[in-house]
PyMOL Python script that loads the backbone (N, CA, C, O; Angstrom):
from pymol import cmd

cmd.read_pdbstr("""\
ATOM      1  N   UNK A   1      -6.474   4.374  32.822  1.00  0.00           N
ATOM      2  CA  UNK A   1      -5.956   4.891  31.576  1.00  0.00           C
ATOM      3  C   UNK A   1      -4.453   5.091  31.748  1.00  0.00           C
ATOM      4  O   UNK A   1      -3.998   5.810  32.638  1.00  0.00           O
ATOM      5  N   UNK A   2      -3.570   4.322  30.721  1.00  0.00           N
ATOM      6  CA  UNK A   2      -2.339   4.888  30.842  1.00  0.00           C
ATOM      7  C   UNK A   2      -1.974   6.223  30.553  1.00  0.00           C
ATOM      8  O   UNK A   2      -2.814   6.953  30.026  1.00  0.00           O
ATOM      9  N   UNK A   3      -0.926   6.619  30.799  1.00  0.00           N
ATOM     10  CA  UNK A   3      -0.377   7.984  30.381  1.00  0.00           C
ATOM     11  C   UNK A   3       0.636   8.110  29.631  1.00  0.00           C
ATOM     12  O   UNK A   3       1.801   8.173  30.026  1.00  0.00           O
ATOM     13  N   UNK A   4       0.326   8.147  28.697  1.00  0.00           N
ATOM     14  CA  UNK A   4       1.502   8.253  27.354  1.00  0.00           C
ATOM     15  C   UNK A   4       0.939   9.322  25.795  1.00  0.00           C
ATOM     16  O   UNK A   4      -0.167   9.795  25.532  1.00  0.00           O
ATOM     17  N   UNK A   5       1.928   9.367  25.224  1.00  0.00           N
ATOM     18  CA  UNK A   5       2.195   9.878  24.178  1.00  0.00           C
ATOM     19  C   UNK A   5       2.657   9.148  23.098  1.00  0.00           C
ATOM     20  O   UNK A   5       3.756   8.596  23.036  1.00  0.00           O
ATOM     21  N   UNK A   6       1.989   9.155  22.439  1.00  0.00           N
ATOM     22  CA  UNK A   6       2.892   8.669  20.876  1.00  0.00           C
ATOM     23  C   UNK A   6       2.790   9.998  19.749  1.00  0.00           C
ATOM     24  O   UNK A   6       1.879  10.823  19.678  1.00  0.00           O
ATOM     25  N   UNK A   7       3.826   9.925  19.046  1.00  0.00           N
ATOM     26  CA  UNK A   7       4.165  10.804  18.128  1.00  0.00           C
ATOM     27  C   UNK A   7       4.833  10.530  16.939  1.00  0.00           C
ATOM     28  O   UNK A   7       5.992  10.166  17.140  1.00  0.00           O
ATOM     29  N   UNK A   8       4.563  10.569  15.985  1.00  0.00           N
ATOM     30  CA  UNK A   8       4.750  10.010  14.232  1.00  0.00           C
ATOM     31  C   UNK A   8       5.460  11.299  13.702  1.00  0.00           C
ATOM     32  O   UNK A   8       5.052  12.390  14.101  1.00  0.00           O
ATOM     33  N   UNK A   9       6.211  11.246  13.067  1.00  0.00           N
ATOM     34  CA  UNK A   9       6.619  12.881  12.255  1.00  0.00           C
ATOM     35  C   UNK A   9       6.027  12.457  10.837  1.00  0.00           C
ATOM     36  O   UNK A   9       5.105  11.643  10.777  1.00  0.00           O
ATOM     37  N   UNK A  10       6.494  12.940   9.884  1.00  0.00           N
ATOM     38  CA  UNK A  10       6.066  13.500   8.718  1.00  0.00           C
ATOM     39  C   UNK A  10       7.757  12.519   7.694  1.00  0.00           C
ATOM     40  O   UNK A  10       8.962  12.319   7.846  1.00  0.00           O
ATOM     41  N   UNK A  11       7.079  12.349   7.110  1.00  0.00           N
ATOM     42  CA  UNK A  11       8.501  11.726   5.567  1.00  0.00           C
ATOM     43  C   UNK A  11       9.134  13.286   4.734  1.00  0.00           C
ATOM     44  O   UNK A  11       8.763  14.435   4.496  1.00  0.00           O
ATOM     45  N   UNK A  12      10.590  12.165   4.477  1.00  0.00           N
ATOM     46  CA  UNK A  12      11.352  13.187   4.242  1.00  0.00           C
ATOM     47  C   UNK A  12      11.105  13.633   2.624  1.00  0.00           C
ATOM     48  O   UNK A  12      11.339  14.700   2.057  1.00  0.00           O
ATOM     49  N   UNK A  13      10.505  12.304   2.100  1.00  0.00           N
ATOM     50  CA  UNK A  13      10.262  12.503   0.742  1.00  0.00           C
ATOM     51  C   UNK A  13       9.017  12.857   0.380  1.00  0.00           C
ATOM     52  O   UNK A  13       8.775  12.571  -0.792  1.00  0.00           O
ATOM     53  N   UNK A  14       7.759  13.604   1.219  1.00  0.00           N
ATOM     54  CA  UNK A  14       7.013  14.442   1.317  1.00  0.00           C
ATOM     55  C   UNK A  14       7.204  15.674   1.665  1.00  0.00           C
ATOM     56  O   UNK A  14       6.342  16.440   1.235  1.00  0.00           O
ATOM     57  N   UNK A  15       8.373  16.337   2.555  1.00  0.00           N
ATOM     58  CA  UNK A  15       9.285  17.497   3.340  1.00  0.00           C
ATOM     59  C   UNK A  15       7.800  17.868   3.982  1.00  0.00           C
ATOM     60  O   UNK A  15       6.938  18.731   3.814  1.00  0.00           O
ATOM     61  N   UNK A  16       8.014  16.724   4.801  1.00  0.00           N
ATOM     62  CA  UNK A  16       7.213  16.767   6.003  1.00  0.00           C
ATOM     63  C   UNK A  16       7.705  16.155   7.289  1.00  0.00           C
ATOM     64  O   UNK A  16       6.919  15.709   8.126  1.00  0.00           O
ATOM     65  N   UNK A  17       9.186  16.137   7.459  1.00  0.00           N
ATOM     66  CA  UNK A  17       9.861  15.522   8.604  1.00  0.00           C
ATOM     67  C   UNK A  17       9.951  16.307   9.661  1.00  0.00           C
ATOM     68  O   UNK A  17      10.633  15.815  10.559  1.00  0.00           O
ATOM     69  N   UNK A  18       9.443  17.503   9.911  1.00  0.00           N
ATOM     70  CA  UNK A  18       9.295  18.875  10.843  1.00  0.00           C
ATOM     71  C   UNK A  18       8.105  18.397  11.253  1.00  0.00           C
ATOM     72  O   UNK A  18       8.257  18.206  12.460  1.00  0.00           O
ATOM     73  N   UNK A  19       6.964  18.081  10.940  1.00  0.00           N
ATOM     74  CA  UNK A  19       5.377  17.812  11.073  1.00  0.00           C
ATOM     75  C   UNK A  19       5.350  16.722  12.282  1.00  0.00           C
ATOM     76  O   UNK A  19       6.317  15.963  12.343  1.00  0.00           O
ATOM     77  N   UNK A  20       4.474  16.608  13.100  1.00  0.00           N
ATOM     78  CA  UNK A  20       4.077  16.199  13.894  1.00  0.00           C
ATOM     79  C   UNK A  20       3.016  15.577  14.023  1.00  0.00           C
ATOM     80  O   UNK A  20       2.042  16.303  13.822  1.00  0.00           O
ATOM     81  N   UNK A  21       2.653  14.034  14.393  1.00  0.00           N
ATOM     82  CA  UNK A  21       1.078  13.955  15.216  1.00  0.00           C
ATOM     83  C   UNK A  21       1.444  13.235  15.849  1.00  0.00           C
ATOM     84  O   UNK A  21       2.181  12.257  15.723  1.00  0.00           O
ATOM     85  N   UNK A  22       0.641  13.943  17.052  1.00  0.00           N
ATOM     86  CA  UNK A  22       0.385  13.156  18.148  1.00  0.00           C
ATOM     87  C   UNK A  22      -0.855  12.611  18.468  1.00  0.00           C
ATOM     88  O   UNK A  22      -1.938  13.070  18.105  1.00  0.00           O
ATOM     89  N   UNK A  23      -0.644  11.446  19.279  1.00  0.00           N
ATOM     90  CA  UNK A  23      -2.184  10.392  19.358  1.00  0.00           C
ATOM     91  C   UNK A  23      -1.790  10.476  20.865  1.00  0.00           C
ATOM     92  O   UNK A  23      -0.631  10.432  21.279  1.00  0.00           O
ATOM     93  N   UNK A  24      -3.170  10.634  21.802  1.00  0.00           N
ATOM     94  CA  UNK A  24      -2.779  10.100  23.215  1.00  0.00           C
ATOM     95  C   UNK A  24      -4.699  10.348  23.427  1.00  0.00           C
ATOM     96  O   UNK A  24      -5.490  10.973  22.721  1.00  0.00           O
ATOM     97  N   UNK A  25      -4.971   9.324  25.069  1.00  0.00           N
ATOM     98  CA  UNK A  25      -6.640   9.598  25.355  1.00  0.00           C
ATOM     99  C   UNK A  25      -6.560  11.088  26.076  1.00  0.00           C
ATOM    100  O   UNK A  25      -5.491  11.380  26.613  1.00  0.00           O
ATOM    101  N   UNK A  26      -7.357  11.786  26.101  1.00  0.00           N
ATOM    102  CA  UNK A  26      -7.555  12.576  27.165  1.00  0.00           C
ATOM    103  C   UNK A  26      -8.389  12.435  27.992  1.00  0.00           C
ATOM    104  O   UNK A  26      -9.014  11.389  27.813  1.00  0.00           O
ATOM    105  N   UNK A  27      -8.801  13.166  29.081  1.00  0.00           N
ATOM    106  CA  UNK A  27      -9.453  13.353  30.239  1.00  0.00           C
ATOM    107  C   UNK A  27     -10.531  12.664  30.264  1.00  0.00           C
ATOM    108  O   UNK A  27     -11.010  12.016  31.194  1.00  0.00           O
ATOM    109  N   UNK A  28     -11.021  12.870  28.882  1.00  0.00           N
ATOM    110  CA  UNK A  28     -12.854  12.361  28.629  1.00  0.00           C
ATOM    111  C   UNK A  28     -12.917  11.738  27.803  1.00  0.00           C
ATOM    112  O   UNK A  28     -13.747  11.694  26.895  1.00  0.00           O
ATOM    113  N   UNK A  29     -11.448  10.776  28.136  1.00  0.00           N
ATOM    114  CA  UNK A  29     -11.966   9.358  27.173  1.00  0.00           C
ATOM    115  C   UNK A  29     -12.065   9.549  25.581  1.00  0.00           C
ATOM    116  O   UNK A  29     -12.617   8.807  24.768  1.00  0.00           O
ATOM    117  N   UNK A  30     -11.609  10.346  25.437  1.00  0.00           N
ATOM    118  CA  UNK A  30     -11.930  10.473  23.731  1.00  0.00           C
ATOM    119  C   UNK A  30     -10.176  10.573  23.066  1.00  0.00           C
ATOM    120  O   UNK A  30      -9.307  11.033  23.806  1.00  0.00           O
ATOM    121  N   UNK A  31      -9.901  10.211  21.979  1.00  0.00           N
ATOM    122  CA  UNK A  31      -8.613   9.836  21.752  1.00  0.00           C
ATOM    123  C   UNK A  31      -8.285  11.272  20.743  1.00  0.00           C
ATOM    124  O   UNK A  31      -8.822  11.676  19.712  1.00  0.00           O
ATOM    125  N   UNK A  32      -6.766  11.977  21.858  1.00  0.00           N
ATOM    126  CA  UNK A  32      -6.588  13.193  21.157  1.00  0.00           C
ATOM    127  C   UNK A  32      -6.087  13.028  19.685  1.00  0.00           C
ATOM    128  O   UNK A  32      -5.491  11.952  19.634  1.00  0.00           O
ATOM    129  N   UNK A  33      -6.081  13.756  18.256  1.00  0.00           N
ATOM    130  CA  UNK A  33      -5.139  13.515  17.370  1.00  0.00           C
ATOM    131  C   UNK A  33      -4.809  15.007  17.636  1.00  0.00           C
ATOM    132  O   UNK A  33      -5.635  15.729  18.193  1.00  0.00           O
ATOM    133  N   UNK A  34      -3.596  15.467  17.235  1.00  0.00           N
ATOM    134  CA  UNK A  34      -2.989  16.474  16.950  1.00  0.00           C
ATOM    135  C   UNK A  34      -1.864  16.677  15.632  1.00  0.00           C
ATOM    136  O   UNK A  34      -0.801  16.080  15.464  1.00  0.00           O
ATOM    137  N   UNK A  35      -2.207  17.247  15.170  1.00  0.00           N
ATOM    138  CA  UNK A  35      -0.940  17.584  13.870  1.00  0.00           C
ATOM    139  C   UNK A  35      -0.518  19.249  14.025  1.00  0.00           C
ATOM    140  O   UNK A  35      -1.252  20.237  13.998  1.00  0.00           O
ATOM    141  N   UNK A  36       0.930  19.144  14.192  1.00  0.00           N
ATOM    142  CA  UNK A  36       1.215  20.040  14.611  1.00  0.00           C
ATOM    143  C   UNK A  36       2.501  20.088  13.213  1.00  0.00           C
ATOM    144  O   UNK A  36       3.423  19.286  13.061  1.00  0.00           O
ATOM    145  N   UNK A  37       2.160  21.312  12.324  1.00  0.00           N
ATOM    146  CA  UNK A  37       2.746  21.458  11.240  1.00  0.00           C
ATOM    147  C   UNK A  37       3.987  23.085  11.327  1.00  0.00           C
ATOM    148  O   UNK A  37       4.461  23.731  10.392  1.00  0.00           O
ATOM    149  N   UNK A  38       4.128  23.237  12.573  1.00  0.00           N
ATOM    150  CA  UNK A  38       4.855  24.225  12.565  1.00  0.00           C
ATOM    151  C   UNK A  38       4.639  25.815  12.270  1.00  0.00           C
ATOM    152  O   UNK A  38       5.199  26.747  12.847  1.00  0.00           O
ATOM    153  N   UNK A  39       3.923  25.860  11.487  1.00  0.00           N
ATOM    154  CA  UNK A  39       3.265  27.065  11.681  1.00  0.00           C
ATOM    155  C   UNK A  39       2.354  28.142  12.432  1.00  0.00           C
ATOM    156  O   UNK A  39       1.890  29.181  11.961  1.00  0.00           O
ATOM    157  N   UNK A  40       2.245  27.728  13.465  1.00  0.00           N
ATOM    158  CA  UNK A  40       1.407  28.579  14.352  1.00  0.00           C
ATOM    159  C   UNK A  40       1.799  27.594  15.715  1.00  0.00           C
ATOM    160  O   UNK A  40       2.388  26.515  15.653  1.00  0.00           O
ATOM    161  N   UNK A  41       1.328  28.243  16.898  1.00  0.00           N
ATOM    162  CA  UNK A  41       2.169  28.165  18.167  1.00  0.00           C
ATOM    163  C   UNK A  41       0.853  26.976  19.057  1.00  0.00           C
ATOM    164  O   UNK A  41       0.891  26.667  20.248  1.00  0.00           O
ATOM    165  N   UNK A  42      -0.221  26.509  18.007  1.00  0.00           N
ATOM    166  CA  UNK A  42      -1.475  25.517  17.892  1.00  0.00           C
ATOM    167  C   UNK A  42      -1.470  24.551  17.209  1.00  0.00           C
ATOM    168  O   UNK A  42      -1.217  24.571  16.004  1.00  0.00           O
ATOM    169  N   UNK A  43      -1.689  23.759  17.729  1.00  0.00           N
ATOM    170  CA  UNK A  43      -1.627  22.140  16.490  1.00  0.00           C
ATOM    171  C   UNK A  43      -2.889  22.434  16.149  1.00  0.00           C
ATOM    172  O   UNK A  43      -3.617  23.079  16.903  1.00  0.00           O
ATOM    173  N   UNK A  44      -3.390  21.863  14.637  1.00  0.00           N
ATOM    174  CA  UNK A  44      -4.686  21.390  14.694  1.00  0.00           C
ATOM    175  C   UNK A  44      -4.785  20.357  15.162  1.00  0.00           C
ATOM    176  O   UNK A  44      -3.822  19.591  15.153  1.00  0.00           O
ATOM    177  N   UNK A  45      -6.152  19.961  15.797  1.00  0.00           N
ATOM    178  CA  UNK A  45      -6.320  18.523  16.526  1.00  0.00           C
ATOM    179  C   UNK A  45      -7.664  18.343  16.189  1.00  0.00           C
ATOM    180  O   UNK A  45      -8.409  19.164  15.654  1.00  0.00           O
ATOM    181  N   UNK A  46      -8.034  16.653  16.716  1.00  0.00           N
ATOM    182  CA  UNK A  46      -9.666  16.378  16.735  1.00  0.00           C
ATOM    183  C   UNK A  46      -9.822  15.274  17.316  1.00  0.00           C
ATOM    184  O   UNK A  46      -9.260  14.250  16.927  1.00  0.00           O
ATOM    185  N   UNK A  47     -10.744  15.333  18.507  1.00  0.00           N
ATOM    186  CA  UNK A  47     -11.056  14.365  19.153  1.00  0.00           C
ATOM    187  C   UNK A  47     -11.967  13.586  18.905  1.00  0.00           C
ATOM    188  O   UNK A  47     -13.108  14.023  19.062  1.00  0.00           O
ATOM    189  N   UNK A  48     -11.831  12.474  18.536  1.00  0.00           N
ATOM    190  CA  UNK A  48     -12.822  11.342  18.470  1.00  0.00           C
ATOM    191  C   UNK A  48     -13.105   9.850  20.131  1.00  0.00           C
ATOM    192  O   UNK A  48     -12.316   9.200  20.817  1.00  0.00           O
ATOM    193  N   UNK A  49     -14.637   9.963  20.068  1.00  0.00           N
ATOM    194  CA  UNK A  49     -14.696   8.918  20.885  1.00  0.00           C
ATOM    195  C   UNK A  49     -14.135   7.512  20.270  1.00  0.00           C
ATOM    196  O   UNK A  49     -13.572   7.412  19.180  1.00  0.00           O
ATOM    197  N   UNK A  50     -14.382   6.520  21.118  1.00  0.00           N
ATOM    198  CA  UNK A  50     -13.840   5.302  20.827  1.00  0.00           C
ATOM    199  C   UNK A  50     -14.609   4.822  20.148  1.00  0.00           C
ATOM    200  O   UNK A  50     -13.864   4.106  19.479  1.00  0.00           O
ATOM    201  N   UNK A  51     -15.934   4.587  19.643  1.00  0.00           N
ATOM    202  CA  UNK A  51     -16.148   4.379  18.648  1.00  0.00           C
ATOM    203  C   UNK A  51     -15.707   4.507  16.953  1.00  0.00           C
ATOM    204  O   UNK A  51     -15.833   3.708  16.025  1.00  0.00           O
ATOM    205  N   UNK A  52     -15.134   5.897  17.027  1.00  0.00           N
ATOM    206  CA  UNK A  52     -15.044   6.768  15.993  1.00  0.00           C
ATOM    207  C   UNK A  52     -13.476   6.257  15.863  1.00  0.00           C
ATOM    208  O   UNK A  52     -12.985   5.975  14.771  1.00  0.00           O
ATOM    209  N   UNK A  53     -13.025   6.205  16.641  1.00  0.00           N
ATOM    210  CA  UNK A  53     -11.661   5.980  16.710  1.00  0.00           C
ATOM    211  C   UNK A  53     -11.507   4.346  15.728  1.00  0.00           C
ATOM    212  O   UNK A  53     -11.022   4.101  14.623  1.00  0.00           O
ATOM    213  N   UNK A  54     -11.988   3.732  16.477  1.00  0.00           N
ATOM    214  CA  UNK A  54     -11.911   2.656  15.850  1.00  0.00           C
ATOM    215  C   UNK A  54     -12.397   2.349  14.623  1.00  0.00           C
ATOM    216  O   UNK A  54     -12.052   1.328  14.028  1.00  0.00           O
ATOM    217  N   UNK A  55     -13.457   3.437  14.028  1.00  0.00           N
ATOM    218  CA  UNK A  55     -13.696   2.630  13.003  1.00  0.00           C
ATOM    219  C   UNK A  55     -12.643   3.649  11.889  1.00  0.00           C
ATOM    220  O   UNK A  55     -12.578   3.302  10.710  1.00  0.00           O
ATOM    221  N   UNK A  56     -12.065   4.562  12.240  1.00  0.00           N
ATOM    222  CA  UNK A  56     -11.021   5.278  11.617  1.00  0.00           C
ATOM    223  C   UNK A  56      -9.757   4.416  11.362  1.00  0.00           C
ATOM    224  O   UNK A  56      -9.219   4.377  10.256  1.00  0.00           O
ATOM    225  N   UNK A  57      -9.252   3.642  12.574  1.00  0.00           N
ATOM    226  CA  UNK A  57      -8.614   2.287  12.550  1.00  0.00           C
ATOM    227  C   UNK A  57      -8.858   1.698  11.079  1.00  0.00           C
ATOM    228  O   UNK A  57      -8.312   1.942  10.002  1.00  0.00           O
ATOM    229  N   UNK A  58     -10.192   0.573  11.562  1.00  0.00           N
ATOM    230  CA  UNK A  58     -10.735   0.482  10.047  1.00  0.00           C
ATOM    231  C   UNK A  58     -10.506   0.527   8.710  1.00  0.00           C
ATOM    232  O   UNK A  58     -10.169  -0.313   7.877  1.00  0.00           O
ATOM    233  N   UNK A  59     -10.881   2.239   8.667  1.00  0.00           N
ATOM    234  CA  UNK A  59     -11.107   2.557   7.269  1.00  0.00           C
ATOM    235  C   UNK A  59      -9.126   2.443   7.138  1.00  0.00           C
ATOM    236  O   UNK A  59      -8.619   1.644   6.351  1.00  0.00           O
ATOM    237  N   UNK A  60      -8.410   3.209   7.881  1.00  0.00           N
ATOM    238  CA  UNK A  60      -7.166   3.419   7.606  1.00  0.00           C
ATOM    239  C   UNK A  60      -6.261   2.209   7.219  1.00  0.00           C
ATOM    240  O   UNK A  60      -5.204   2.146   6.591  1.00  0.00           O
ATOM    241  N   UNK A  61      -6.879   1.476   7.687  1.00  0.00           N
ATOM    242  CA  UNK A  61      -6.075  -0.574   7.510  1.00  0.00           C
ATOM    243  C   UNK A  61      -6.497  -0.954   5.991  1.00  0.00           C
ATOM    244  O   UNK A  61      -5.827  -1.627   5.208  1.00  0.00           O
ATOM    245  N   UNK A  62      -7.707  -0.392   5.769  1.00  0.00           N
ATOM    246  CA  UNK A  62      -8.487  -0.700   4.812  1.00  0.00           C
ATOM    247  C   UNK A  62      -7.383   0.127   3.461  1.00  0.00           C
ATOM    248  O   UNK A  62      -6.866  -0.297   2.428  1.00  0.00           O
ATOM    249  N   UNK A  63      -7.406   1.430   4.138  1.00  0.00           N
ATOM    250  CA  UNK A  63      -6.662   2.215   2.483  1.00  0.00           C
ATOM    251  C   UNK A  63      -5.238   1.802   2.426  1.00  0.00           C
ATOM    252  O   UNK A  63      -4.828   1.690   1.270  1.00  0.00           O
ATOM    253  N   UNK A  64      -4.299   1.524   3.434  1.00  0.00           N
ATOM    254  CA  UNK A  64      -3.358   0.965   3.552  1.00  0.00           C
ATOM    255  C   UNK A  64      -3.472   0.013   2.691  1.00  0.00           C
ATOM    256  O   UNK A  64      -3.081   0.491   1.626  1.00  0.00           O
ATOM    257  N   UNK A  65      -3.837  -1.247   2.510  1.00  0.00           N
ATOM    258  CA  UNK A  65      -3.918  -2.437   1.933  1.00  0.00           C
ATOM    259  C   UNK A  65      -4.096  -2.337   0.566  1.00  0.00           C
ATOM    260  O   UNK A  65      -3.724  -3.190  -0.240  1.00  0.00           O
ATOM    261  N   UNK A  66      -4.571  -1.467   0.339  1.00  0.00           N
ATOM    262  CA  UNK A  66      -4.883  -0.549  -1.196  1.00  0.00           C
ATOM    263  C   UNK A  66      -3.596  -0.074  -1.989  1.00  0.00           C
ATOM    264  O   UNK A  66      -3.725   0.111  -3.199  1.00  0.00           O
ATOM    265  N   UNK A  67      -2.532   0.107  -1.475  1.00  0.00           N
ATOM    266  CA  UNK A  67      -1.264   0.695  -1.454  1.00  0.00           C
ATOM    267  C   UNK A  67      -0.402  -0.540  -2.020  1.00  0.00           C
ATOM    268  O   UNK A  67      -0.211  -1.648  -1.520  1.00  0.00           O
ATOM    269  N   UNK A  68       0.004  -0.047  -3.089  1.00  0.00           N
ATOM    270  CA  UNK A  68       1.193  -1.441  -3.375  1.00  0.00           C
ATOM    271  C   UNK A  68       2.326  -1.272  -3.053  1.00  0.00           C
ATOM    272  O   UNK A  68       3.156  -2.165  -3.221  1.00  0.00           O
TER     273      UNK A  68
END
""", "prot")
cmd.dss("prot")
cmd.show_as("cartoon", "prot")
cmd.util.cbc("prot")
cmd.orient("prot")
């Protein structure tokens, strides 16, 4: 497993450029999300296995394309 971080902020024309998520695997193989919105000293997060992950992939490619 590599060791990395990726991290996306938030749009400015939402005033969400403070906002945070982070994507990385953890320990047990399951792929962290975190959104960390500044308000409390805790991101919310949720771990999904790789299954789940991927089909979140999926659906997300899917609503994207939906988008003009």
């Amino acid at each position: 497993m590599s060791n990395h971080r990726i991290t996306f902020f938030g749009s400015e024309e939402s005033e969400t450029e403070n906002h945070k998520l982070n994507l990385f695997a953890n320990d047990k193989d399951n792929i962290y999300i975190g959104i960390d919105s500044g308000f409390n000293n805790l991101p919310d997060f949720i771990c999904l296995d790789k299954a789940t992950a991927i089909k979140l992939t999926r659906v997300l490619k899917a609503e994207i394309s939906k988008i003009n």
